[in-house]
C-alpha positions as CSV (number, residue, x, y, z in Angstrom):
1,X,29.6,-46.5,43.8
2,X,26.8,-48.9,42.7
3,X,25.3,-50.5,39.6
4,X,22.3,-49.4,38.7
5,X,19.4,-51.8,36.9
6,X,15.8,-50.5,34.7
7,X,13.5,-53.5,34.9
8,X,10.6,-52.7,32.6
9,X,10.8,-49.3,33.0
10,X,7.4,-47.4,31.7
11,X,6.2,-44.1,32.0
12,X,3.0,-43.1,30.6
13,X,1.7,-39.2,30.1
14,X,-2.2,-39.7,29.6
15,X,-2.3,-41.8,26.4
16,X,1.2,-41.0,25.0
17,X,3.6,-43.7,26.0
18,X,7.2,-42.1,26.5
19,X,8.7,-44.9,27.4
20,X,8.1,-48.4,26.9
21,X,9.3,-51.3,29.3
22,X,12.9,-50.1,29.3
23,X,15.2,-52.8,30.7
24,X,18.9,-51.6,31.0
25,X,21.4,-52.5,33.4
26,X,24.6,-49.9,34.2
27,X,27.6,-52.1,35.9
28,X,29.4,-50.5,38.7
29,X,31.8,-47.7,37.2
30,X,30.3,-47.8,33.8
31,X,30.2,-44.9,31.7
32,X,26.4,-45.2,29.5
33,X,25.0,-42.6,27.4
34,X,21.8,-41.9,26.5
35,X,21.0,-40.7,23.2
36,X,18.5,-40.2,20.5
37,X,16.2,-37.7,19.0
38,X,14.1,-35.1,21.2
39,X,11.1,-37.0,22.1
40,X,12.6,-40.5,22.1
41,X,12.0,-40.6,26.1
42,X,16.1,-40.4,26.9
43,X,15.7,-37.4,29.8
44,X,12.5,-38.9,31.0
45,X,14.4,-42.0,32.0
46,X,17.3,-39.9,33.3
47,X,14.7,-38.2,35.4
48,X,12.8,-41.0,36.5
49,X,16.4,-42.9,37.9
50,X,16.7,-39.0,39.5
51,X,13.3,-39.6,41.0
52,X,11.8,-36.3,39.7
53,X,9.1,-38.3,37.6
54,X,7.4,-40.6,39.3
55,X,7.5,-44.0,37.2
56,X,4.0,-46.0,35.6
57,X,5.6,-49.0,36.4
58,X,8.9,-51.3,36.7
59,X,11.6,-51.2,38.6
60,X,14.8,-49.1,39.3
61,X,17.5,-50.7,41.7
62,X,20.3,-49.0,42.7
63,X,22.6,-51.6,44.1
64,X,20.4,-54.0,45.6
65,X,17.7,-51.3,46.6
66,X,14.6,-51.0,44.7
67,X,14.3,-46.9,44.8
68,X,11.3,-46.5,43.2
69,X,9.5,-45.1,45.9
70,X,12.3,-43.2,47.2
71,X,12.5,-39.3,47.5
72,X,15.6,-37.7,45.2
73,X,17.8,-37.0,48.1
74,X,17.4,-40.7,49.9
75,X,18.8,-42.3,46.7
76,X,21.9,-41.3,46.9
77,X,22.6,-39.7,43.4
78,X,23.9,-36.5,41.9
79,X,22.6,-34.9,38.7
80,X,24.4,-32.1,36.7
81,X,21.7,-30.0,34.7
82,X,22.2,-28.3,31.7
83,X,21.4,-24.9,32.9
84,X,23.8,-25.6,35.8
85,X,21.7,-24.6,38.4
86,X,23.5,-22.8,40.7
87,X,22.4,-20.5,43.6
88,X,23.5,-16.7,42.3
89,X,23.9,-15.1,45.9
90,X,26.3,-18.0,47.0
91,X,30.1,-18.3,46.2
92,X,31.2,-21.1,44.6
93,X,32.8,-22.6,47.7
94,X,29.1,-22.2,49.2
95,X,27.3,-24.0,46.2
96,X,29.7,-26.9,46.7
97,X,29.2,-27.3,49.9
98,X,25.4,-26.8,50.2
99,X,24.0,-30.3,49.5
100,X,26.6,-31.3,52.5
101,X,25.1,-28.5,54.6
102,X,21.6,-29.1,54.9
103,X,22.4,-32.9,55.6
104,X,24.2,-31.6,58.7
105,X,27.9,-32.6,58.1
106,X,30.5,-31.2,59.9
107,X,32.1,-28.2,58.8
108,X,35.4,-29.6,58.9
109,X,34.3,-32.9,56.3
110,X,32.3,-30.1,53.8
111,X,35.7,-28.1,54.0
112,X,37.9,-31.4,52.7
113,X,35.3,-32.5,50.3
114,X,35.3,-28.9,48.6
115,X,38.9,-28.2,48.7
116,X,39.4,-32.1,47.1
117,X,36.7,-31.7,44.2
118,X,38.1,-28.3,43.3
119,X,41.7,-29.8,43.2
120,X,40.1,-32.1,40.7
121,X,38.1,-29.4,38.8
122,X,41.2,-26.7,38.8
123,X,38.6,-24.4,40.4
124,X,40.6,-24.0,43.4
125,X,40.8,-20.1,42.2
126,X,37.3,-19.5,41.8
127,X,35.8,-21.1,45.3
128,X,35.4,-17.1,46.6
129,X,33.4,-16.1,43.2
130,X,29.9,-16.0,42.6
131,X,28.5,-17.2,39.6
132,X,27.8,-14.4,37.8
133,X,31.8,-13.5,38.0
134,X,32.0,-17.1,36.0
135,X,32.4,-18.2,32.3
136,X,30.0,-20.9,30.9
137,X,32.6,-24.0,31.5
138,X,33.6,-22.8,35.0
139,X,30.1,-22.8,36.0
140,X,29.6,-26.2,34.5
141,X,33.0,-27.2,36.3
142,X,31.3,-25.8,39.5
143,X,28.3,-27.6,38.8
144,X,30.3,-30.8,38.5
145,X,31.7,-30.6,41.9
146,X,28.7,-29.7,43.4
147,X,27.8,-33.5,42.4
148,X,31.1,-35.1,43.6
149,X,31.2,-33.5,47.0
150,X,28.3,-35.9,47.8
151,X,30.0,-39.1,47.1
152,X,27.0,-40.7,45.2
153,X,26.2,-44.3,43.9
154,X,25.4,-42.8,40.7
155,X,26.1,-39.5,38.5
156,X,23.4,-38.4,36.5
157,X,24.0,-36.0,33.5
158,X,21.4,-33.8,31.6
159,X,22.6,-32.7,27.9
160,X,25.8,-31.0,30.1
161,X,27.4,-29.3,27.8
162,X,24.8,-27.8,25.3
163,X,24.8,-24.2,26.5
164,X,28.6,-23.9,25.9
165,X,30.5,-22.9,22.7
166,X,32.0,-26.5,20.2
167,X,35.4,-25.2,21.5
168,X,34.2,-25.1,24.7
169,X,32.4,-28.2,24.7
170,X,35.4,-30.1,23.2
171,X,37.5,-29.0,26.2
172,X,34.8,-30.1,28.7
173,X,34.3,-33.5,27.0
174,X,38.1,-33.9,27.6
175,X,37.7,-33.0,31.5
176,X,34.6,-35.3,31.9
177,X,36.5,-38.1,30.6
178,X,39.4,-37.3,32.9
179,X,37.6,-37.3,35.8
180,X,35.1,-40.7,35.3
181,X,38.7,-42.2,35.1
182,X,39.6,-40.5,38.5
183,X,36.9,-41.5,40.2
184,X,36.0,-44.5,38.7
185,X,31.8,-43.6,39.1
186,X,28.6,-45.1,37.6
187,X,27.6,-42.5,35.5
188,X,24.5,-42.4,33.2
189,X,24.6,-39.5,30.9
190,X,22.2,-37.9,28.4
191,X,23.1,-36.1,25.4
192,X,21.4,-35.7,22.0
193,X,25.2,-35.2,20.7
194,X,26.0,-38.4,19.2
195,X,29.6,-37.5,18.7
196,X,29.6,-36.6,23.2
197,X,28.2,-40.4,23.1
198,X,31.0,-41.6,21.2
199,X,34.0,-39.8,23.1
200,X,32.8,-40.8,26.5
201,X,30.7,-43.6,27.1
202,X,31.8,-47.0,27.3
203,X,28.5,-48.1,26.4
204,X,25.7,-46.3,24.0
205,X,22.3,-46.7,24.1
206,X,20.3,-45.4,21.2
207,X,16.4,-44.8,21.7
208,X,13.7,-43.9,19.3
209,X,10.1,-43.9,20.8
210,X,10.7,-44.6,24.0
211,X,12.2,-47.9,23.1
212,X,16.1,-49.0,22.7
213,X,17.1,-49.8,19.4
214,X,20.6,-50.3,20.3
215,X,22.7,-50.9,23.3
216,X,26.4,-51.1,23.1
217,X,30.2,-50.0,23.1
218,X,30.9,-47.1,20.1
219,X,32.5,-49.5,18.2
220,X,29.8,-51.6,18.0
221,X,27.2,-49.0,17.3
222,X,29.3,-47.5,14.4
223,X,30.6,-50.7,12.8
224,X,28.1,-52.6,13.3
225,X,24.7,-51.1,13.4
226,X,21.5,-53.3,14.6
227,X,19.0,-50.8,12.2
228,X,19.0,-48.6,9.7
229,X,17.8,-46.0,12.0
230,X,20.8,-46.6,14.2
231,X,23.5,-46.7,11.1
232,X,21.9,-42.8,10.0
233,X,21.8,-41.5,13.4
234,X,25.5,-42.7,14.7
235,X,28.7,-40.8,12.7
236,X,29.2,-37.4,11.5
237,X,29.0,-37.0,8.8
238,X,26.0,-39.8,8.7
239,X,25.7,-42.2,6.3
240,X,25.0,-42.4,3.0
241,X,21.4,-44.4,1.9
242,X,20.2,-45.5,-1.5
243,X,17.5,-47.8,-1.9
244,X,17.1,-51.0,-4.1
245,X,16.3,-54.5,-5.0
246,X,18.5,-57.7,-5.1
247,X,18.6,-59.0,-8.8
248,X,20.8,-61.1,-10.2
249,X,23.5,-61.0,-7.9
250,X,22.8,-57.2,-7.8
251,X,21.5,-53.9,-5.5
252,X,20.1,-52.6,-8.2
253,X,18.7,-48.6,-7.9
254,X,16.0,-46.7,-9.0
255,X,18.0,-44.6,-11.3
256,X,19.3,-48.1,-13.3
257,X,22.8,-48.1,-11.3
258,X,23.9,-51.3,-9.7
259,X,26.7,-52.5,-7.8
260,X,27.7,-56.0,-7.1
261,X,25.9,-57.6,-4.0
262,X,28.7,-58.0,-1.2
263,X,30.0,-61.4,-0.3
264,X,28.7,-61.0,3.1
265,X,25.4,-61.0,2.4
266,X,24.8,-63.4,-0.4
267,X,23.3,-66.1,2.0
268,X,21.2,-63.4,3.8
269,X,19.1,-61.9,1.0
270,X,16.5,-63.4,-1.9
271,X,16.1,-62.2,-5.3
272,X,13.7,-59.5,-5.5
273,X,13.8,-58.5,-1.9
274,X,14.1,-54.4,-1.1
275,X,16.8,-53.8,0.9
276,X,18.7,-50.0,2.3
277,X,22.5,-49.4,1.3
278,X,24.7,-48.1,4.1
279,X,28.0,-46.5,3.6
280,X,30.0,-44.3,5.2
281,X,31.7,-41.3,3.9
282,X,35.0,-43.1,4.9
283,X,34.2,-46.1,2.3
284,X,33.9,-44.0,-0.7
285,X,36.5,-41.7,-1.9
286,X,38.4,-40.3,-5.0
287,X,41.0,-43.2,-6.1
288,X,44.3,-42.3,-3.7
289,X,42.6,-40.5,-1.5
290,X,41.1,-43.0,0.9
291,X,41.0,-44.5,4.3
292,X,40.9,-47.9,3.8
293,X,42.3,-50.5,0.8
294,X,40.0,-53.0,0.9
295,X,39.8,-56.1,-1.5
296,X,36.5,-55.8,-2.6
297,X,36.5,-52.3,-4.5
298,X,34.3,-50.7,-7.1
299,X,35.5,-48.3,-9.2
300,X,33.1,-45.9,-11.3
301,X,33.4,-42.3,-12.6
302,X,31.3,-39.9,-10.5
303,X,30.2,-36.2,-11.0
304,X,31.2,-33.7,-8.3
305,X,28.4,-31.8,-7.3
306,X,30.2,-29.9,-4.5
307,X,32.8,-29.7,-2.4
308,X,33.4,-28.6,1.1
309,X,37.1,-28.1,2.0
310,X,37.8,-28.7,5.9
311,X,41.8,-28.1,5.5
312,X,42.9,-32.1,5.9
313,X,40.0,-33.3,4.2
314,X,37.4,-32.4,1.8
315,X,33.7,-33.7,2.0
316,X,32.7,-34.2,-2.0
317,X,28.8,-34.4,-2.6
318,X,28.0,-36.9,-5.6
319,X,25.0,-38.5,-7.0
320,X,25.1,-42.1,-7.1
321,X,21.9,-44.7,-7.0
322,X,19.3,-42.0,-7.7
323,X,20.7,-39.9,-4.1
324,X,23.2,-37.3,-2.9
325,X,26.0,-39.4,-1.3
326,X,28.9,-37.7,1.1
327,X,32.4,-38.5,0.4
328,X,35.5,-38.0,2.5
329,X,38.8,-37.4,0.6
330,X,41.6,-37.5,2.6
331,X,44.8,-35.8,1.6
332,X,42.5,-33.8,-0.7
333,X,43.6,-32.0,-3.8
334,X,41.7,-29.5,-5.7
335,X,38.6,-30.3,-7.2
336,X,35.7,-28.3,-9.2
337,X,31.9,-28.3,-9.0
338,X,31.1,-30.8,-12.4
339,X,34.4,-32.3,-12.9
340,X,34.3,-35.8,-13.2
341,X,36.5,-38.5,-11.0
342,X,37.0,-41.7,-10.6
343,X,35.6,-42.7,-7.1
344,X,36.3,-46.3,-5.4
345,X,33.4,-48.2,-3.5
346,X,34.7,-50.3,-0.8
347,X,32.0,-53.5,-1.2
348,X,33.7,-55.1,2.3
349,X,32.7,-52.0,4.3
350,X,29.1,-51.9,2.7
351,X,25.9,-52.4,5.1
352,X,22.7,-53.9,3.9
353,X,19.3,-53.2,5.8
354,X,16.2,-55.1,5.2
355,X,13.8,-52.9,3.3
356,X,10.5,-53.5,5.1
357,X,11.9,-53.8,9.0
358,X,15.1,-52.0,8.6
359,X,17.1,-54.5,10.7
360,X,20.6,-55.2,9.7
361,X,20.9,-58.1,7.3
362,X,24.2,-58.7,8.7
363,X,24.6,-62.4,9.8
364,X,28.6,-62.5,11.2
């Protein structure tokens, strides 16, 4: 295996700019994914590193090797598509073995390296099948040991798992994770899935316009978001936005509702200045039926708009601050569309983005 470093990464389609002096660097057995909306320039990076776009300019090292004029195959990397890409008229055991074929190894090394990556896969079964005789996650399994029989520096991964059923994809997400920890590989994996990003990667990095807004472990990106962009787009469901204006030791919103400015960020804001409210679902809930018990709680009787019942929990839709907010009851009881509850605020869990740029106003 290898690290793998972007040094001012740019690629340029005419005038459109997809992406924009990326620097990023993957440490040797590190699990990053790539994620963001379609169009933020995430797959054209991942195919650039694969060496199927050539780049505008910068630098991609593998190792200590600067690659960028190197054909796919001389690099030294694997990359699992999202349409699997599999030859039809070959057996599985074939299709593993291929890559290993035409690079003229022995018979007797493709043999192990198959009959090894299916004992990791649990295709052993399957290695006499074709691929039409296979079901969407065995064909992605297949695809995946097509990749480890070559023993790359790096994995590459193309939105995997989006042809497969949740169920499906669930299951897979569990297997990939199972077997980064086997092997211990540099992976680099692209997904528009934020919630794949947050069950496998050891390190997220959000994009938006060809440019990273964020770079760092799921905990980070969720707890502690750099943008309001990046607070909306991580979590499921997302959270909740109102916009307002600090006045007198208020966030005051454009329907007259207010709500105490946090302690955290009384040294970070000025009177008058706009600023975006995060929460998340989590942080406001009926009274008794939250996650956390924090010591900085609002309480104020809110109208239930609807309700969405999900057997452990319930997501309540309220208006609060002139906007629809989410809310996630936990040990839920019945509720009715228009009945009117007492909900709790948790202030301490509350994020505040600057109204004009967006960043988090966040100083500790």
């Amino acid at each position: 295996m290898a690290d793998l470093s972007l040094r001012q990464l740019d690629k340029k389609y005419g005038s459109f700019h997809a992406v924009k002096g990326l620097d990023l660097h993957v440490e040797d057995g590190e699990f990053v994914a790539l994620v963001g909306p379609s169009g933020c320039g995430k797959s054209t990076t991942l195919r650039m590193i694969a060496g199927l776009e050539e780049i505008s300019s910068g630098d991609i090292l593998i190792g200590d090797r600067v690659v960028n004029d190197l054909a796919p195959r001389q690099r030294n990397i694997s990359m699992v598509f999202q349409s699997y890409a599999l030859y039809p008229h070959m057996t599985v055991r074939e299709n593993m073995g291929f890559t290993l074929k035409i690079a003229g190894r022995p018979e007797a090394e493709i043999e192990t390296a198959v009959a090894d990556a299916a004992r990791a896969l649990e295709i052993e079964p399957l290695l006499d099948r074709r691929p039409a005789q296979l079901s969407g996650g065995q064909r992605q399994r297949v695809a995946m040991g097509r990749a480890i029989v070559r023993n790359p520096d790096v994995f590459l991964f193309d939105e995997p798992l989006s042809n497969l059923d949740a169920k499906l994809r669930g299951q897979m997400r569990t297997e990939i994770k199972r077997l980064h920890a086997r092997l211990g590989s540099t992976v680099v994996y692209v997904t528009h899935d934020q919630i794949e990003a947050m069950t496998l990667a050891d390190r997220i990095v959000i994009m938006r316009d060809g440019l990273i807004e964020q770079a760092g472990s799921p905990d980070e990106v969720f707890n502690r978001p750099a943008t309001r962009f990046v607070a909306g787009f991580i979590g499921s469901p997302p959270m909740n936005m109102a916009e307002g204006v600090i006045q007198d030791g208020l966030i005051r919103f454009g329907d007259g509702e207010t709500l105490p400015l946090p302690a955290q960020f009384r040294d970070a804001v000025t009177a008058g200045q706009r600023v975006t409210l995060g929460l998340r679902p989590d942080d406001i809930y009926p009274v008794g039926h939250g996650l956390h018990a924090g010591e900085a709680v609002e309480t104020r009787p809110l109208e239930v708009a609807l309700t969405e019942p999900l057997g452990n929990e319930t997501l309540l839709f309220v208006r609060f601050g002139g906007v629809e907010w989410t809310s996630r009851m936990l040990n839920p009881r019945d509720l009715r569309r228009g009945e009117t509850v007492d909900f709790q605020i948790d202030l301490s869990r509350v994020h505040l983005f600057d109204g004009e740029s967006g960043r988090s106003l966040r100083t500790a």
